[in-house]
C-alpha positions as CSV (number, residue, x, y, z in Angstrom):
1,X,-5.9,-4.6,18.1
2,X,-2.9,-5.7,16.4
3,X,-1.2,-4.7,13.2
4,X,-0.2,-7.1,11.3
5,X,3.0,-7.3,9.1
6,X,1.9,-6.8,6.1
7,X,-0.3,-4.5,6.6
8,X,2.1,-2.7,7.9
9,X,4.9,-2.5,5.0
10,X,2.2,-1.6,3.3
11,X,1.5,1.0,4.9
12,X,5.3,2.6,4.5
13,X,5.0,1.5,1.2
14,X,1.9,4.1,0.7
15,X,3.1,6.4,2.5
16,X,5.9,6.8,0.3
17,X,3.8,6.8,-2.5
18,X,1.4,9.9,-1.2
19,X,4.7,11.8,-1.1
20,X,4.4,14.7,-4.3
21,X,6.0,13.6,-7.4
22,X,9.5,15.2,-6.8
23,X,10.8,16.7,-10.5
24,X,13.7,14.3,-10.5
25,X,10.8,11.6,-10.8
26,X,9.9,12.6,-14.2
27,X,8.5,9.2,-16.0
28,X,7.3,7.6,-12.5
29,X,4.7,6.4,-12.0
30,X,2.5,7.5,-8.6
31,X,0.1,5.1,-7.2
32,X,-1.5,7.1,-4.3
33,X,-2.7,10.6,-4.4
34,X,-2.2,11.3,-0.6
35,X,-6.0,12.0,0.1
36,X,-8.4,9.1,-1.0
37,X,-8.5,5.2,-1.6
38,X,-8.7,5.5,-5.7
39,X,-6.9,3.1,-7.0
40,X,-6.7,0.7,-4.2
41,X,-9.5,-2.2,-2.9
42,X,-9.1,-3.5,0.6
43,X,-9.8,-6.7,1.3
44,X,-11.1,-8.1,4.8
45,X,-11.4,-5.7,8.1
46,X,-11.6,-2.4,5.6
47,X,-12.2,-0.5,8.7
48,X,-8.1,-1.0,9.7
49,X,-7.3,1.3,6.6
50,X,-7.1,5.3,6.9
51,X,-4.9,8.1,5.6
52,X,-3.1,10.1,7.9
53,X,-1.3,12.5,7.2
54,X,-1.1,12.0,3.3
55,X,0.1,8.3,4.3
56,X,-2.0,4.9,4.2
57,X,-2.1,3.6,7.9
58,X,-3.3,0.3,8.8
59,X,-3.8,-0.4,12.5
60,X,-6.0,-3.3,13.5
61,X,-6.8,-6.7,11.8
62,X,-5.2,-8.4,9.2
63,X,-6.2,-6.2,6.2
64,X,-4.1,-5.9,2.8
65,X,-4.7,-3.5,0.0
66,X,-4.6,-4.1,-3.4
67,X,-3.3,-1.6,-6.2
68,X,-6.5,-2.0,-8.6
69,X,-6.1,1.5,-11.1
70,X,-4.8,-0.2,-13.6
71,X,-5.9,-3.0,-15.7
72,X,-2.6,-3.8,-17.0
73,X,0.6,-5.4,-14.9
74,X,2.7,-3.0,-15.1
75,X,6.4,-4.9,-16.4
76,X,10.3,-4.4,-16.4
77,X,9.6,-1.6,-13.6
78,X,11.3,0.2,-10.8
79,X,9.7,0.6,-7.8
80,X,10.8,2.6,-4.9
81,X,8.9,3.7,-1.7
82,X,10.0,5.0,1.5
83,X,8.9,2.5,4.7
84,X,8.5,3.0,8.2
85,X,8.4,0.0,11.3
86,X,8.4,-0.5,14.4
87,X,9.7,-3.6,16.6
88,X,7.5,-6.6,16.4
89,X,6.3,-5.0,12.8
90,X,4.6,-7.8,10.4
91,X,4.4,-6.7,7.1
92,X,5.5,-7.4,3.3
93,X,5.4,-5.7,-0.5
94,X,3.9,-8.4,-2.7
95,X,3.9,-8.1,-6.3
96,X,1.8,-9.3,-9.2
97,X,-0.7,-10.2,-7.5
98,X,-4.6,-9.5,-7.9
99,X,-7.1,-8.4,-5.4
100,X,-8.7,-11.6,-3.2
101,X,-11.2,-11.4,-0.9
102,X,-9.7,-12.9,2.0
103,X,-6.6,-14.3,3.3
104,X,-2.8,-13.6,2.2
105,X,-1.7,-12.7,-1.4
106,X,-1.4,-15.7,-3.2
């Protein structure tokens, strides 16, 4: 299998985001608990997601996941996240954009 690019900055971008709130990050917002999916809908080739390691991995087929815990866009935000590739990495952050049930974020 092959990971794909964006499913792969994704999958630094989560595993920032399992990282415990540090107390300098008062008023931030976390997105991912570390231990379970709530919050977040994957859309084709599911089976590619897991957490390792308090960290969202994707390895396989193109897969993205889609923050869905909150109804409302967040707006006039900071985001920060801590990302890991390696050579050959595909992978992307998108914003605003809503879950789909196939294909890249539109």
């Amino acid at each position: 299998m092959k990971r794909t690019i964006s499913s792969l900055i994704l999958t630094l971008l989560l595993s920032t985001l399992a990282i415990a709130e540090d107390k300098d990050d008062k008023g931030w917002t976390n997105l991912f608990d570390g231990k379970t999916f709530g919050g977040w809908k994957a859309n084709e080739n599911k089976e590619t997601w897991s957490i390792e390691d308090s960290a969202l991995v994707c390895y396989g087929d193109r897969s993205h996941l889609f923050f869905v815990g909150d109804d409302k866009p967040f707006v006039n935000f900071h985001f920060k996240c801590d990302v890991m590739t390696t050579p050959g990495s595909n992978a992307g952050i998108y914003f605003h954009t809503r879950y789909q049930d196939t294909g890249w974020p539109r």
